[in-house]
N, C-alpha and C positions, 0 to 999 in steps of 0.2 A: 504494500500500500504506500510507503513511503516514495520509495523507487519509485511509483507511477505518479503522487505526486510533484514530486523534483522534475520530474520530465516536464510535466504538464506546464508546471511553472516557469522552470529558466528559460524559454527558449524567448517569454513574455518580457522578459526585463530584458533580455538582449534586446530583442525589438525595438523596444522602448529606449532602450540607450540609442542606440543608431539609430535612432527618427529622431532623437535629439541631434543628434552629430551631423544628420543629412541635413536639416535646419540649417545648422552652421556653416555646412557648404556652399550651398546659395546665398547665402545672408550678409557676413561677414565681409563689409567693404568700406570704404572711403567715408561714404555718406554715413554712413551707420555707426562707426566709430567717433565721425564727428558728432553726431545725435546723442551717445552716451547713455541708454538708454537706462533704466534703472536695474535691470537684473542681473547686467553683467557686467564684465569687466576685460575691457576687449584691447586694450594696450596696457603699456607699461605705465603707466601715470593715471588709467581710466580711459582716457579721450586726449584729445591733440590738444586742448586746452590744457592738459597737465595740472589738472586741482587737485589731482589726488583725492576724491572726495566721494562719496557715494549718497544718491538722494533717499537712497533706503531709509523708513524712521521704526522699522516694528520693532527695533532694537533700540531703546531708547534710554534718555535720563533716568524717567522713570521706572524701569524694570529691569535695565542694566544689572543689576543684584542677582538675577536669575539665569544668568549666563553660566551654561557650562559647555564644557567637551563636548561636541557630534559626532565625531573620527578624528581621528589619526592613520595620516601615512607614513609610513618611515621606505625611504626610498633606496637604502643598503647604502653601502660605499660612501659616506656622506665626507671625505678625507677633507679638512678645515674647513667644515658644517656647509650651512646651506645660505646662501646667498640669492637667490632667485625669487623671483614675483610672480605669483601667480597668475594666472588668465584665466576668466570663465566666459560662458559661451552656451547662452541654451542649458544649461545643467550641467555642462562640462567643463570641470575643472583640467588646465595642463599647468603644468610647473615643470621646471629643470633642477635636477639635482648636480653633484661633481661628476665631473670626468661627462659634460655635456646630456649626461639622460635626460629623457624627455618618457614622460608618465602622462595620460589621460586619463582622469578619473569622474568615476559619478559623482557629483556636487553634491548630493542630498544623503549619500552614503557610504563614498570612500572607495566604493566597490573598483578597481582596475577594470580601464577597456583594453588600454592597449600600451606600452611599454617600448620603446627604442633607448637600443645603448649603442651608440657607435664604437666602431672598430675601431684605436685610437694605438700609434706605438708608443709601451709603455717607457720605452726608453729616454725618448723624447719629454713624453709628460717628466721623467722624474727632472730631466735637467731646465725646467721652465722654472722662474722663482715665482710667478703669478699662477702655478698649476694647484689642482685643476676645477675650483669653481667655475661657475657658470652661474648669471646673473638673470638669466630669463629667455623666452621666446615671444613671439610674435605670428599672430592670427590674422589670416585674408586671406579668400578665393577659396575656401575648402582644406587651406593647407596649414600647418604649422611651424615654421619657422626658427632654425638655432644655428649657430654659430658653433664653431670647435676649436676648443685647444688650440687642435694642429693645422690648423691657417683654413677650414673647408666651412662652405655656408650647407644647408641643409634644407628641404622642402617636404615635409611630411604630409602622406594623407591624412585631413584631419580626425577620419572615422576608424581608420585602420591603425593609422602608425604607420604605414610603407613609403621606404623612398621612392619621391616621385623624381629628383633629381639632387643631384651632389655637384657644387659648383670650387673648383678647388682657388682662395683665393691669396693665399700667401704661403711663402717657401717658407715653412716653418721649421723643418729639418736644420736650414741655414742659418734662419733668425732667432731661432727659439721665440716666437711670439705667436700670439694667435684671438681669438678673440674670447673676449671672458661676459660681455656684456651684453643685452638683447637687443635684437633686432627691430626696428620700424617698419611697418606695414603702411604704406601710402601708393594711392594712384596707380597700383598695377604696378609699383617697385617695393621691391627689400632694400633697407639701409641698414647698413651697419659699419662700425668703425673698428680698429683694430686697434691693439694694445702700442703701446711704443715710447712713451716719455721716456724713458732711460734706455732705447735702444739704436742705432744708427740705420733706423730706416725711417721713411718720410711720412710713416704716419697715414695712412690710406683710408680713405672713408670710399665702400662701396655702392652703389643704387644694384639691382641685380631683378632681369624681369622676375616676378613673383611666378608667371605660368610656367618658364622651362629653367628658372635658373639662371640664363645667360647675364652675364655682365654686363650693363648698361654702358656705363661711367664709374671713374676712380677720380675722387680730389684729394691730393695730397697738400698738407697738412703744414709740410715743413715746405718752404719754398714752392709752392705749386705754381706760383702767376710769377711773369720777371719784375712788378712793383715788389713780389716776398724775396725775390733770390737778392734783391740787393740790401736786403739785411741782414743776411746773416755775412760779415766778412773773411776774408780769406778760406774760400771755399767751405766756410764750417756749418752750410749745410747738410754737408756730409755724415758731420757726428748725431744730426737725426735729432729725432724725439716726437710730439705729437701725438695724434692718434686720436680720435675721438672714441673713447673706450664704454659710454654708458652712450644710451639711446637719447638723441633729441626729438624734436615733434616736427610737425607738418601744417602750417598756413594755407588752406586752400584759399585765402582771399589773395594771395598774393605768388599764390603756386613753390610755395619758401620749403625748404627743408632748413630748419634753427636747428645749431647741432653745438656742440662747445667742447675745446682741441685741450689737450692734455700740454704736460712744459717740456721743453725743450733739454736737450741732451748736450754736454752733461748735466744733471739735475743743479749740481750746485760749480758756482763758477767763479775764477778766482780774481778776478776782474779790477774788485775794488769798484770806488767809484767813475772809473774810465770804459765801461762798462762797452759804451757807443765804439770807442776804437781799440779795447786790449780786450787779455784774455782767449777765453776757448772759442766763442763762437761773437766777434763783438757784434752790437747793431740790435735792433730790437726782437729778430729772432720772429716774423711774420712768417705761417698763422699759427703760432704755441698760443697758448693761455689768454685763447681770443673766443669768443661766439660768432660765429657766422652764420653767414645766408646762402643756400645752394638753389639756386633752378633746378624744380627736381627733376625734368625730361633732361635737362643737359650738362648735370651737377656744375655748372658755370657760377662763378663767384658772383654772387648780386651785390652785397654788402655784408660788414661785419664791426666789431669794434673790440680790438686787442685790452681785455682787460687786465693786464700785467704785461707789460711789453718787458724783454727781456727779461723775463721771467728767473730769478736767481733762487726761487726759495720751494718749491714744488706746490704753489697754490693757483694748480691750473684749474681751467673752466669746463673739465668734461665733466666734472660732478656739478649735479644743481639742475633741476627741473627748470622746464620756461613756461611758467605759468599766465597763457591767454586770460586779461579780464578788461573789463570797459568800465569806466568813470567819468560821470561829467561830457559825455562824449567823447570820451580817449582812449583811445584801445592801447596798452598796456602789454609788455613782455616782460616778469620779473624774472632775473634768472640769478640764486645764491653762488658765489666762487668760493674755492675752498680756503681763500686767505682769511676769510669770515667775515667780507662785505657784501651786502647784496646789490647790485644795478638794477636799477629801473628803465626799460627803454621804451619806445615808440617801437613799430613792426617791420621797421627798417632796420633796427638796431641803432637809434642814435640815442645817447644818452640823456635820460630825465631827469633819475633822483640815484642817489648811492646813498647807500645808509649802513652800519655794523649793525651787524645779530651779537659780537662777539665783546668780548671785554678788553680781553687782551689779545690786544694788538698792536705790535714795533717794529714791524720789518714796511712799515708803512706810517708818517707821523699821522696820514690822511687820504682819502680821496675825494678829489674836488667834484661835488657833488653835481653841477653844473656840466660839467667835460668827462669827466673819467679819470681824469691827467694825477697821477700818483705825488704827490706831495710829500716830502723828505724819505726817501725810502732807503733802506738800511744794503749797501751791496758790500761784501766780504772779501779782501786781501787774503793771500795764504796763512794759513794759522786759526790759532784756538778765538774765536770771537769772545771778544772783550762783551763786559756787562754792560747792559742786563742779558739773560739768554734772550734768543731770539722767540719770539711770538709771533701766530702760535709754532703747535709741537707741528711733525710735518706730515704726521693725520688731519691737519686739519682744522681751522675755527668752525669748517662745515665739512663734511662727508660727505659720501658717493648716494648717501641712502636719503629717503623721498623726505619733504615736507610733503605740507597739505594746504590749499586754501578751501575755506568753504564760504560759497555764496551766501549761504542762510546768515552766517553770522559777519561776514566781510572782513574776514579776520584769516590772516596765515601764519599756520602754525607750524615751527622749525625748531631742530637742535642746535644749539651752539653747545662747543666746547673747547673751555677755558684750561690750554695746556699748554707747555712751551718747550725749548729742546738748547740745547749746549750742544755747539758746534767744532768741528775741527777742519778746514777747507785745506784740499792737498790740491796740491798741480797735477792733475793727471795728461797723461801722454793720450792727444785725441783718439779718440776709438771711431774710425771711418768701415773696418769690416766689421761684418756680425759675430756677436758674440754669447756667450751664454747665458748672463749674469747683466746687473745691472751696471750702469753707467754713473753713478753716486756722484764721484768727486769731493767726498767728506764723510766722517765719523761722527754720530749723532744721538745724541740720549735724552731721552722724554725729562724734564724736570718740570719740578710744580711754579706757577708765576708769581714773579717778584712778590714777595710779600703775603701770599695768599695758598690757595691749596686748588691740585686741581677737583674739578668737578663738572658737568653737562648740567643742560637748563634746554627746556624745552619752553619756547618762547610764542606768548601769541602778539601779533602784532596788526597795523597796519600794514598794509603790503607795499603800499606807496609810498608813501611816509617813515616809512620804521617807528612809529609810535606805540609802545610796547604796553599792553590790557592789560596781562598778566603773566606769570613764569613760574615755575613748576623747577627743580633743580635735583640732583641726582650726584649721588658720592662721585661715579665713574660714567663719564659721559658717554649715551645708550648709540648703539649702531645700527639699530633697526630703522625700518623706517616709521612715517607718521602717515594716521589717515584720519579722516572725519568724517560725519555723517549728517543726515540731514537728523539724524534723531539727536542732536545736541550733544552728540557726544567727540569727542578725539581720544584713538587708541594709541598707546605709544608702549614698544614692547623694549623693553631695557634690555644691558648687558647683564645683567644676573643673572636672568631668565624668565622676569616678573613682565608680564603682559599686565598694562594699567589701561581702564578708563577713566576721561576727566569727563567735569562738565564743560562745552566747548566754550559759553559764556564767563564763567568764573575761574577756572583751572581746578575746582573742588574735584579729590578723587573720589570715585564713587563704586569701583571696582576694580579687583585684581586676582591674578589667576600665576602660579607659579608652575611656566613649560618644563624646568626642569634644566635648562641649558639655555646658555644665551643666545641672543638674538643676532642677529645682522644681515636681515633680508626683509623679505617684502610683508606687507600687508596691506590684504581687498576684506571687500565688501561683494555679499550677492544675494541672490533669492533665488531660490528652486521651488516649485508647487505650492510660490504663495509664504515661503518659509527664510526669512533671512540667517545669512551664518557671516562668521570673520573668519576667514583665514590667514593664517601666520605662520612663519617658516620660523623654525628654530635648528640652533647647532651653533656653536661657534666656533672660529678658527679662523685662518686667512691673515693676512700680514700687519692689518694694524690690529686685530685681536690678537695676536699671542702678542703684544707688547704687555698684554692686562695680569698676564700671571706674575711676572717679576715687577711689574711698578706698582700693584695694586695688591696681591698678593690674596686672601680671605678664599673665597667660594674659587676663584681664576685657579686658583694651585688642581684642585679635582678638577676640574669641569673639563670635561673630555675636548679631543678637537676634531675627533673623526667622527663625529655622529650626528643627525640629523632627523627632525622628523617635519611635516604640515601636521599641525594644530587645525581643527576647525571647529567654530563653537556655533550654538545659537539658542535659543531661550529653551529652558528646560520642561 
């Protein structure tokens, strides 16, 4: 009787799964990602407006307290945890774990559809120092979309899992580089950027058609236009860097791919303040540590605006959402850099307002809030840098991982964190072939700021303005990302392992739930039959997380670094 039950059954829930996924096939495109719909979560930010936000409310202020567990995935192999953002889609949840997997699962129960792990040589991964997370994928036209390690883009059916095509776009064998961060789904192309700030290639952002794979266009990164080759002097385009390593968004009003370039190679540089004619690479080092604008049929430079031009400190612009809003009739690009200032621009990229999330901050006296134009900035001669240490540490005033704005409340909400580092700058001998390892140029150690302790603060503000509501603050500043809801609330999942909600209006905590391992990946919002849940990535590991056992030292000494699991909750 059983036995004929189970028959009768399962063949019902397959169905039903894949009449969810055939949905997705058809569905999933341009218009629809821009529309944002409330049940899913169909890019890496939500929608091309990049709010991070979800209008769901059945999970709200008010019943928040009744959140628990739904499933758990734990996805194997999780080797310095899990870094990726989820996507859902009609009921179906995909995420990527390490070493590039890609998982489909039922949204409402965890249940696996379908599972791809690529063929990857291990040899290669061991000697990558960025191996081998993977930060997410991307959905459009039926297919699912990831990036690998070892330089290849990837095109999956979105119902199956089967390659539909493998497009190979970097000698990664040569470079040791390859791609860690997700892909953008725009217009019937794949974008994606490639790892590179401390390696001697030019930093490659791809388009790639979505239907076979083929290679549209490459804009590189380091020197790509001859207005950029004649900044870098005496050929020291050569020593590279770049790379747009996390996913930017897509302006259909202007056909714009916004994307933001990682810093130039070598990382730190011994220049001193002669920065324009000496040292490794002199001259402002166009397009590092810049946001720019692509045509996305002919990846051609529209505009852009170098926010750290010669960039000497590694507080490049690939990290930081570009969060589309309108004001007063003014349409708005905010995008955070990881020096811990934020720009404000117009849709051109020209600059509005600049404002700190951060507190400590000295490798800059200022930025001119007007222009962008860096105001007393701090550049380094050979040797131990004199006091104070340099601010911040070189994780960061802001990280790779998401803020959030939400409409409802008009308020964006972000991590700062207040750290700093002692430096040692050496002359190194340019590195123009590929190499293994990174390109540094200095010995560097996290210390706490002048006078103070470190600590993270999750920040709500004005998005325009920087006018700061309220602040939330934390022993060890969290690596996870941040999301809000239309239910009043903002989730933020710490480096502990402690997943909190606030209230979005007050910062009052009002719930908390311990994953068990820290955090430092994504978190959506969705609904499946009517039923909303959160999902969160936990695991920690990866290279500014293992700084946290030796500086920090309490819970960081156990907390594993190969393990990982998706958390998902929803009202009990």
């Amino acid at each position: 009787m059983r036995k004929q039950w189970l028959s009768s059954v399962l063949p019902v829930v397959v169905v039903a799964t894949f009449a969810a996924t055939a949905a997705l096939a058809q569905s999933v495109d341009t218009a629809r990602i821009e529309s944002a719909g409330q049940n899913d979560w169909l890019t890496y930010h939500g929608s091309y407006k990049s709010h991070h936000y979800s209008p769901l409310a059945q999970i709200n202020a008010s019943n928040v307290g009744n959140l628990g567990v739904a499933w758990m995935h734990i996805p194997g192999r999780s080797t310095r945890g899990l870094q990726s953002m989820p996507l859902v889609a009609d009921g179906v949840l995909y995420y990527s774990g390490s070493y590039s997997r890609v998982f489909a699962l039922n949204g409402a129960t965890g249940e696996v559809i379908w599972s791809f792990f690529p063929e990857l040589d291990e040899a290669l991964i061991s000697r990558q120092t960025h191996s081998p997370y993977n930060r997410g994928v991307a959905l459009g036209e039926g297919k699912v979309f990831v990036g690998t390690m070892d330089g290849r883009a990837f095109g999956l059916d979105a119902k199956t899992g089967k390659v539909l095509w493998e497009t190979r776009l970097l000698d990664s064998q040569k470079l040791t580089v390859g791609f860690t961060g997700a892909p953008l789904y725009a217009k019937g192309s794949v974008i994606i950027g490639a790892q590179g700030g401390e390696w001697p290639g030019r930093g490659p952002i791809f388009a790639l058609d979505a239907a076979t794979g083929k290679k549209k266009w490459e804009f590189l990164t380091v020197a790509g236009t001859d207005e950029a080759m004649k900044t870098w002097g005496n050929e020291s385009w050569r020593t590279g860097g770049g790379g747009g390593w996390m996913p930017g968004t897509y302006d259909s009003e202007t056909n714009t791919i916004l994307w933001g370039t990682a810093n130039p190679a070598p990382l730190y540089d011994w220049s001193g303040a002669d920065y324009k004619t000496q040292g490794a690479r002199p001259g402002d080092n166009l397009y590092t540590s810049s946001v720019i604008g692509l045509d996305i049929d002919t990846g051609k430079l529209k505009f852009y605006h170098q926010e750290l031009p010669h960039d000497a400190w590694d507080f490049d612009s690939s990290v930081g959402e570009f969060v589309m809003l309108e004001r007063d009739g003014q349409k708005y690009v905010v995008h955070p850099n990881k020096g811990g200032f934020v720009f404000v621009y117009d849709r051109n990229l020209a600059v509005k307002n600049v404002w700190r999330l951060v507190e400590n901050i000295n490798f800059v006296k200022d930025i001119d809030p007007k222009t962008g134009a860096l105001i007393g900035r701090r550049d380094f001669p050979v040797g131990k840098v004199t006091e104070p240490p340099l601010c911040p540490f070189i994780g960061g005033g802001i990280s790779w991982n998401a803020g959030s704005y939400s409409p409802k409340t008009g308020l964006y909400y972000k991590i700062g964190q207040e750290w700093c580092m002692t430096l040692d700058i050496q002359k190194t001998t340019p590195v123009t072939a590929p190499q293994a390892q990174l390109n540094i140029g200095a010995d560097f150690k996290m210390v706490p700021p002048p006078g103070g302790e470190i600590y993270g603060h999750l920040d709500a503000r004005d998005p325009i303005t920087g006018a700061k509501k309220w602040e939330v603050r934390y022993p060890e500043p969290p690596l996870g990302s941040v999301l809000s809801t239309a239910g009043n609330l903002v989730f933020v999942p710490d480096s502990r392992g402690v997943l909190h909600a606030y209230d979005a209006e007050t910062g009052a905590e009002l719930w908390k739930h311990n994953n068990g391992t820290g955090h430092q990946g994504g978190i959506v919002s969705y609904s499946v039959g009517g039923k909303q849940y959160i999902a969160v990535t936990a695991g920690f590991g990866g290279m500014l997380a293992d700084e946290y056992a030796p500086n920090f030292g309490g819970v960081y000494k156990s907390m594993p670094r190969d393990d990982g699991a998706l958390v998902v909750f929803s009202l009990k």
